[in-house]
C-alpha positions as CSV (number, residue, x, y, z in Angstrom):
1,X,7.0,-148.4,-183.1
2,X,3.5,-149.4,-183.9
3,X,1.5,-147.3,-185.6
4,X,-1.9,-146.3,-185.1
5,X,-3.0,-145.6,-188.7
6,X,-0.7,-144.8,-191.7
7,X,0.3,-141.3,-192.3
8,X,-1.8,-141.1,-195.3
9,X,-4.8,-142.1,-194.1
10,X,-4.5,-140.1,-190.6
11,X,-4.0,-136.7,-193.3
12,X,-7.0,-137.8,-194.9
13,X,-9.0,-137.8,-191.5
14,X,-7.6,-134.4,-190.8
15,X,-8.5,-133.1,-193.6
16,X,-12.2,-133.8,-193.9
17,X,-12.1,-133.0,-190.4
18,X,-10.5,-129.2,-191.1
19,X,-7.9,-130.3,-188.5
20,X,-4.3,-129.0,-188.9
21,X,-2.1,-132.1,-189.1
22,X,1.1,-132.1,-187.3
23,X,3.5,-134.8,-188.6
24,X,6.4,-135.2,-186.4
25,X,8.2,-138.0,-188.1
26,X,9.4,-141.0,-185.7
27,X,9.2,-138.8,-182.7
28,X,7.3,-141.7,-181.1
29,X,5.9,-140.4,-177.6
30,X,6.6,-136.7,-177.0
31,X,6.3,-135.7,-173.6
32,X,9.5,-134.5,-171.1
33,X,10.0,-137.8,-169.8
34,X,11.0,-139.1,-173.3
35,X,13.4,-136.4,-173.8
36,X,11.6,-133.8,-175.3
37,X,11.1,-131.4,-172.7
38,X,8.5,-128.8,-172.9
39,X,6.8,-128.1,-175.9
40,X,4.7,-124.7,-175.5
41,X,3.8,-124.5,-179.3
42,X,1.8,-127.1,-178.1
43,X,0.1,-125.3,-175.6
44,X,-2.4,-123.8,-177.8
45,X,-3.5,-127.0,-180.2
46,X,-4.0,-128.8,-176.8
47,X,-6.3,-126.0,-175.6
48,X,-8.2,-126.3,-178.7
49,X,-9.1,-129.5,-178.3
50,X,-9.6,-129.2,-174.9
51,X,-12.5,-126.6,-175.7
52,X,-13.7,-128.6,-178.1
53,X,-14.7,-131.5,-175.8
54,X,-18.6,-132.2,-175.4
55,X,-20.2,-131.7,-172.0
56,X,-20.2,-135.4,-171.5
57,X,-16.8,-135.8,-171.4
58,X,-15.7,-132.6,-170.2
């Protein structure tokens, strides 16, 4: 698995951000295909985000 940024540094980035941080360990890519089926705790963190999108890239 390659990894985007170490797990350190990507708590760091949540944290001056006030994000929550949701470590899920060597999951690798979550999504039904891999497995995982539905996740609806994620749901709501996805919404989030979704709302938090600027009007250029909404």
């Amino acid at each position: 698995m390659i990894s985007i940024c170490r797990s350190d540094k990507a708590r760091d980035l949540a944290t001056a951000r006030g994000s929550p941080l949701h470590d899920l360990g060597y999951a690798g890519h979550i999504n039904i295909a891999s497995g995982y089926g539905r996740w609806p705790a994620g749901y709501a963190p996805a919404a989030r985000l979704a709302d938090c999108r600027s009007p250029a890239t909404a």
